[in-house]
C-alpha positions in Angstrom: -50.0 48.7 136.9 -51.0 50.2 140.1 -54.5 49.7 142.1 -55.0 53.0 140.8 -54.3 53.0 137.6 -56.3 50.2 137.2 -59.5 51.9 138.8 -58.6 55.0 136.7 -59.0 52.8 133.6 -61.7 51.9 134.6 -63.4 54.9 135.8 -62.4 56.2 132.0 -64.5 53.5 130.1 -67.6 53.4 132.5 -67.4 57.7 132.5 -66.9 57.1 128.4 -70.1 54.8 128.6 -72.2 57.6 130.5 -70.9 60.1 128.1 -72.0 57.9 124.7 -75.5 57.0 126.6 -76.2 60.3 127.8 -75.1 61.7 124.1 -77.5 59.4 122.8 -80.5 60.3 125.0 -80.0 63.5 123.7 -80.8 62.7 120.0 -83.4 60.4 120.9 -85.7 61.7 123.8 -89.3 61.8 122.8 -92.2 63.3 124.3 -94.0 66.3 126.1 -90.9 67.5 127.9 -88.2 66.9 124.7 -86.6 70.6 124.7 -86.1 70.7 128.9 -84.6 67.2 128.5 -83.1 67.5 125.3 -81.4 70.5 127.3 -80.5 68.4 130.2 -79.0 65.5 128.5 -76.8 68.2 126.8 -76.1 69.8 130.1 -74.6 66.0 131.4 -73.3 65.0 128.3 -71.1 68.0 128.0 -70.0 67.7 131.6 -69.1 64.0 130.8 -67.6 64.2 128.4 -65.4 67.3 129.4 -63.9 65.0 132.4 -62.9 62.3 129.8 -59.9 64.0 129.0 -58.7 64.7 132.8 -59.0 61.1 133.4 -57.0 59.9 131.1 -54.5 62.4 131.6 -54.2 61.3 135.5 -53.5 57.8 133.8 -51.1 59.3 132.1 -49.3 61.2 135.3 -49.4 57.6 136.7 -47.4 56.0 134.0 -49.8 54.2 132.2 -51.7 54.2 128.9 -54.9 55.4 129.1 -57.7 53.0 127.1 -59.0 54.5 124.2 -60.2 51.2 121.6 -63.4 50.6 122.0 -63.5 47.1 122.9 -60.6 47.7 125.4 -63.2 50.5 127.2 -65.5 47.8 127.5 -63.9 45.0 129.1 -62.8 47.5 131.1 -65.9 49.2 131.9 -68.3 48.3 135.1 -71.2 50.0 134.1 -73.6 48.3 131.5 -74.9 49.7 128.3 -78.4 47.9 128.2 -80.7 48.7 125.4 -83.6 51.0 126.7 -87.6 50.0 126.2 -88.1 53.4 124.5 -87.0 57.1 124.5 -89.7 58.7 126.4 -87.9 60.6 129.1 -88.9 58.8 132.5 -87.1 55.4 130.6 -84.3 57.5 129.9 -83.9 59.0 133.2 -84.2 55.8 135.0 -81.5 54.5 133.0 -78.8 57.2 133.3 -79.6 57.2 137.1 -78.4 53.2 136.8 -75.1 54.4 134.8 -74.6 57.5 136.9 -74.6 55.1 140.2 -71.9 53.3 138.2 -69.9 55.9 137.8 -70.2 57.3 141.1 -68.6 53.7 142.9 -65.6 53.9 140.3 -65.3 57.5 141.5 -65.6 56.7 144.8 -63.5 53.4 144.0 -60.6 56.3 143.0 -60.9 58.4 145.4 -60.3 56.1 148.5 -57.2 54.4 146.7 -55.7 57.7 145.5 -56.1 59.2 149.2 -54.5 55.5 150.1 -51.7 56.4 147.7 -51.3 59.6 149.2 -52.3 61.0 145.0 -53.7 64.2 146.6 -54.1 66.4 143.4 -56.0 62.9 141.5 -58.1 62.5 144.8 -59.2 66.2 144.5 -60.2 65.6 141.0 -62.0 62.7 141.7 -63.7 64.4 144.5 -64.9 67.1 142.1 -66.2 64.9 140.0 -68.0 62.9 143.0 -69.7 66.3 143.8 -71.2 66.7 139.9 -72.2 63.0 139.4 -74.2 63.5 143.3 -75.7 66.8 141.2 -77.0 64.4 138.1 -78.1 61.8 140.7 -80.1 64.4 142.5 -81.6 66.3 139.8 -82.7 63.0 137.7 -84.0 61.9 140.9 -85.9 64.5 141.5 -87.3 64.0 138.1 -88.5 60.7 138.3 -90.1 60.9 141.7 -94.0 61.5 142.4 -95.2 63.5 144.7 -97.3 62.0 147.6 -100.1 64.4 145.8 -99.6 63.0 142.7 -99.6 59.2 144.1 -103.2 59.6 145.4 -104.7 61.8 142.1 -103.0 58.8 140.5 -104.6 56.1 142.8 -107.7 57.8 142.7 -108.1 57.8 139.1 -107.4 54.1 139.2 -110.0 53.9 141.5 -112.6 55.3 139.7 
């Protein structure tokens, strides 16, 4: 089994972990903000899962067998599923920015060793999918972080 192949497989069970938790953040969001996150976890889960198949299939093109029991994604897998404290949507977030991290150093993992293989067409994939997984980073990001406004309103209620 090739260097690749190996960080294929392994990109596969940690992008097959994201898809699962994200699926399941879905169902289980809670609060204020459920349908625009509801929405959103859709939006990743959908694009996860969707690059599942194009994975495997690159395993494939290498001559290997791509994983697909369950305990063999998760020996293979880098990325943890941890339980989560509760489902309100800034717990959530925080945790699929964790997973999403994961999956962006097997991607980037992939990419260097395919571009070391010379693999051009897997190192383009991968560096499609490097682009989208900078996206979720960004946008949950985004969605976690206070304003400097909202620091002091928060410090100042404290404070009072």
């Amino acid at each position: 089994m090739s260097a690749l192949t190996e960080n294929l497989r392994s990109l596969l069970s940690n992008a097959t972990i994201m898809y699962h938790r994200v699926h399941g953040f879905h169902w289980n969001v809670m609060g204020a903000d459920f349908p625009e996150w509801h929405e959103k976890f859709e939006e990743i889960y959908t694009d996860v899962y969707e690059s599942l198949d194009p994975i495997a299939e690159n395993i494939r093109k290498l001559g290997d067998i791509a994983p697909f029991r369950l305990e063999e994604l998760l020996s293979l897998a880098t990325v943890s599923d941890n339980t989560v404290a509760d489902y309100a949507p800034e717990t959530l977030v925080e945790s699929l920015i964790e997973t999403n991290n994961g999956v962006l150093e097997s991607l980037k993992t992939c990419f260097a060793t395919a571009n070391n293989d010379n693999e051009q067409g897997v190192a383009n994939f991968i560096a499609e999918r490097i682009e989208m997984h900078q996206k979720w980073n960004w946008q949950l990001s985004a969605s976690v972080e206070k304003s400097a406004d909202a620091e002091i309103t928060d410090w100042l209620r404290r404070a009072l």
